[in-house]
ROTIFI-666714 format. One record per residue (C-alpha): residue in three letters; x, y, z; chain. Coordinates in nm, 4 decimals. Layout:
<recs>
REC code        x        y        z unit
REC  Ala        X        Y        Z    A
...
</recs>
This chain:
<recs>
REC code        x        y        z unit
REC  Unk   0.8884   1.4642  -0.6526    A
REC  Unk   0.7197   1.1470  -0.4962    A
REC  Unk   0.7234   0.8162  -0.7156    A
REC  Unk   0.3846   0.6399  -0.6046    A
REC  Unk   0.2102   0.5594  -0.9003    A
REC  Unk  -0.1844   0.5150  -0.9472    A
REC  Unk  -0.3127   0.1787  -0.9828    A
REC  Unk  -0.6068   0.0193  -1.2474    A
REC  Unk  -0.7252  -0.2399  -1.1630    A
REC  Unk  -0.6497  -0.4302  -1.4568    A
REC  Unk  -0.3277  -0.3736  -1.4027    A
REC  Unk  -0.3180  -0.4844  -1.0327    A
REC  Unk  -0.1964  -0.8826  -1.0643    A
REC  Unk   0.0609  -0.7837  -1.2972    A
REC  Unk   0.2715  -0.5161  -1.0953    A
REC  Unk   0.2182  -0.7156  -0.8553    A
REC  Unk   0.4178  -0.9838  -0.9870    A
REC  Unk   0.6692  -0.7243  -1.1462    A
REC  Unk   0.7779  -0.5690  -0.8568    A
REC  Unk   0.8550  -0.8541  -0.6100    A
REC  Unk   1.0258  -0.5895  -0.3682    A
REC  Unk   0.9008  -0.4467  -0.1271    A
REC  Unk   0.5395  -0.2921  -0.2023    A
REC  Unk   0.2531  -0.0892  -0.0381    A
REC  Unk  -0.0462  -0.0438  -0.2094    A
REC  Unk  -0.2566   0.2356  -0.0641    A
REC  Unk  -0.6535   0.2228  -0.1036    A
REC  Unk  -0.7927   0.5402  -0.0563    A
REC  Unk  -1.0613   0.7886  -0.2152    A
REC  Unk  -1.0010   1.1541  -0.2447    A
REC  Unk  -1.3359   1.2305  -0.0602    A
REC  Unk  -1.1315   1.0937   0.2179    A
REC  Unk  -0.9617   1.3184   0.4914    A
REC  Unk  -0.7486   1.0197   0.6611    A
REC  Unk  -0.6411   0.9115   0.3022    A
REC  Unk  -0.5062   1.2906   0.2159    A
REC  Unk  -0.3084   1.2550   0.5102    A
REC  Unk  -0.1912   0.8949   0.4527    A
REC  Unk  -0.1363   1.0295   0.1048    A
REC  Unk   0.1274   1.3174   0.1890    A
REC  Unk   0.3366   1.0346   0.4140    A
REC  Unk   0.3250   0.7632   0.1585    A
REC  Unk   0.4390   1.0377  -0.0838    A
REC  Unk   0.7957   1.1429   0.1516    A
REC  Unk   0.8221   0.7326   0.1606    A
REC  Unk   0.8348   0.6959  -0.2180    A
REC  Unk   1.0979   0.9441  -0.2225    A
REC  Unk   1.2875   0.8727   0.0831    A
REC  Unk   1.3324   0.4678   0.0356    A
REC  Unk   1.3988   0.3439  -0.3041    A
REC  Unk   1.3585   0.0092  -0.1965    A
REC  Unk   0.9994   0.0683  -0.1355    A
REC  Unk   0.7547   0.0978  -0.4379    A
REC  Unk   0.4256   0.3037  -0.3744    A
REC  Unk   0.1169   0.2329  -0.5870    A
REC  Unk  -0.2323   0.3830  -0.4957    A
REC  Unk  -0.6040   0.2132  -0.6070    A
REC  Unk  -0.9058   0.4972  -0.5879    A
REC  Unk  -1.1673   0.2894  -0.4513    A
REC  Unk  -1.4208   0.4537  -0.6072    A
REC  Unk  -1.2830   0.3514  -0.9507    A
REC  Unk  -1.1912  -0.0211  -0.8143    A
REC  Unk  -1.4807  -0.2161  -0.6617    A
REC  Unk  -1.4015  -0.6175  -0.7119    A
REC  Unk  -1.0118  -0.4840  -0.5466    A
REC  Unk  -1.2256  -0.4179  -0.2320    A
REC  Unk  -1.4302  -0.7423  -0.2242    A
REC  Unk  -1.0892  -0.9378  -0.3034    A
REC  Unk  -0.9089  -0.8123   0.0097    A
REC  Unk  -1.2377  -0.7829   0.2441    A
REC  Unk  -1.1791  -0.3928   0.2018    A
REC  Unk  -1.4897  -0.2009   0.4214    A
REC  Unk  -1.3254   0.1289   0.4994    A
REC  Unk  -0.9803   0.3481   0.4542    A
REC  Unk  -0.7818   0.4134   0.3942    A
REC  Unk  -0.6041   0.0251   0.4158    A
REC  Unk  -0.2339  -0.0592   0.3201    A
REC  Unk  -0.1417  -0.4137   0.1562    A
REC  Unk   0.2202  -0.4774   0.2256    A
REC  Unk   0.3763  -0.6881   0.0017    A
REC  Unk   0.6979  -0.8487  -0.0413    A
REC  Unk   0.8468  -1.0872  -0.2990    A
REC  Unk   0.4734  -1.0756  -0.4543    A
REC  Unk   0.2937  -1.2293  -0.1642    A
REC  Unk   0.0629  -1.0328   0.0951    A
REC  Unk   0.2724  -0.9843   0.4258    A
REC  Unk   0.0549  -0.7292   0.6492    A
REC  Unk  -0.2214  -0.5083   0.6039    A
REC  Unk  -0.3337  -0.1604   0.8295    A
REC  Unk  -0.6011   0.0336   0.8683    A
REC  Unk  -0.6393   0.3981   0.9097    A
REC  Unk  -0.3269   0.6232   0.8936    A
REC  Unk   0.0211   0.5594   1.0675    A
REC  Unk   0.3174   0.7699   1.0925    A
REC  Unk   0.6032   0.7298   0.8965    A
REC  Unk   0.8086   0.5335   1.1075    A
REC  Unk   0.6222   0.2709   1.1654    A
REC  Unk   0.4911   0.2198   0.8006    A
REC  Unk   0.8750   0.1761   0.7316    A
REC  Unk   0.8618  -0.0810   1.0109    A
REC  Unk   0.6198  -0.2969   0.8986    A
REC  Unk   0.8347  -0.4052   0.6268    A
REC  Unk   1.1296  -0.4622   0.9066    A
REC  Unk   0.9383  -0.6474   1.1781    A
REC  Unk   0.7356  -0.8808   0.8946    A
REC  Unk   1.0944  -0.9658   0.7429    A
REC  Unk   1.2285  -1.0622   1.0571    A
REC  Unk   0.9261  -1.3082   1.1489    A
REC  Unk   0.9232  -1.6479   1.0482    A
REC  Unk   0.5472  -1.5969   0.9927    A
REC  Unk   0.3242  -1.2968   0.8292    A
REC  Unk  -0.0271  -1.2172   0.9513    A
</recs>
């Protein structure tokens, strides 16, 4: 059963912060055929690496999330790690090279 959980924005800053792992948050709408598909890959993710933590923010229900991060279309992936911003995509990837984001931005002595 996948583990990504939906996101308020309320609650955005704070699990943030909490989960100072390694962290993809997903924006997305579910008007939106590239963010179904995103959806169903993020979803084997969250159950096939524990050290990842999957959280999802509908735009439709977020707006000042979207003028925070510059956010014009999706679906768009923030990749976090130890609670700062490391990368962001957008449009849809395959699996193995969301997975690789977190590998390659590790490795480099500098993100973005």
């Amino acid at each position: 059963m996948s583990k990504v959980v939906h996101l308020s924005e309320n609650l955005f800053e704070s699990t943030i912060r909490e989960n100072t792992g390694k962290v993809i948050i997903d924006f997305w709408a579910p008007w939106c055929g590239p963010c179904r598909s995103l959806g169903k890959i993020l979803d084997e993710i969250s159950i096939e690496c524990e050290d990842i933590k999957i959280f999802k923010v509908n735009v439709d229900e977020c707006s000042s999330l979207l003028e925070d991060f510059e956010i014009s279309s999706i679906p768009v992936m923030l990749f976090f790690h130890g609670g700062k911003l490391i990368d962001q995509t957008v449009g849809t990837m395959i699996k193995r090279d969301i997975i690789a984001k977190f590998l390659k931005k590790l490795d480099s002595s500098s993100f973005f």
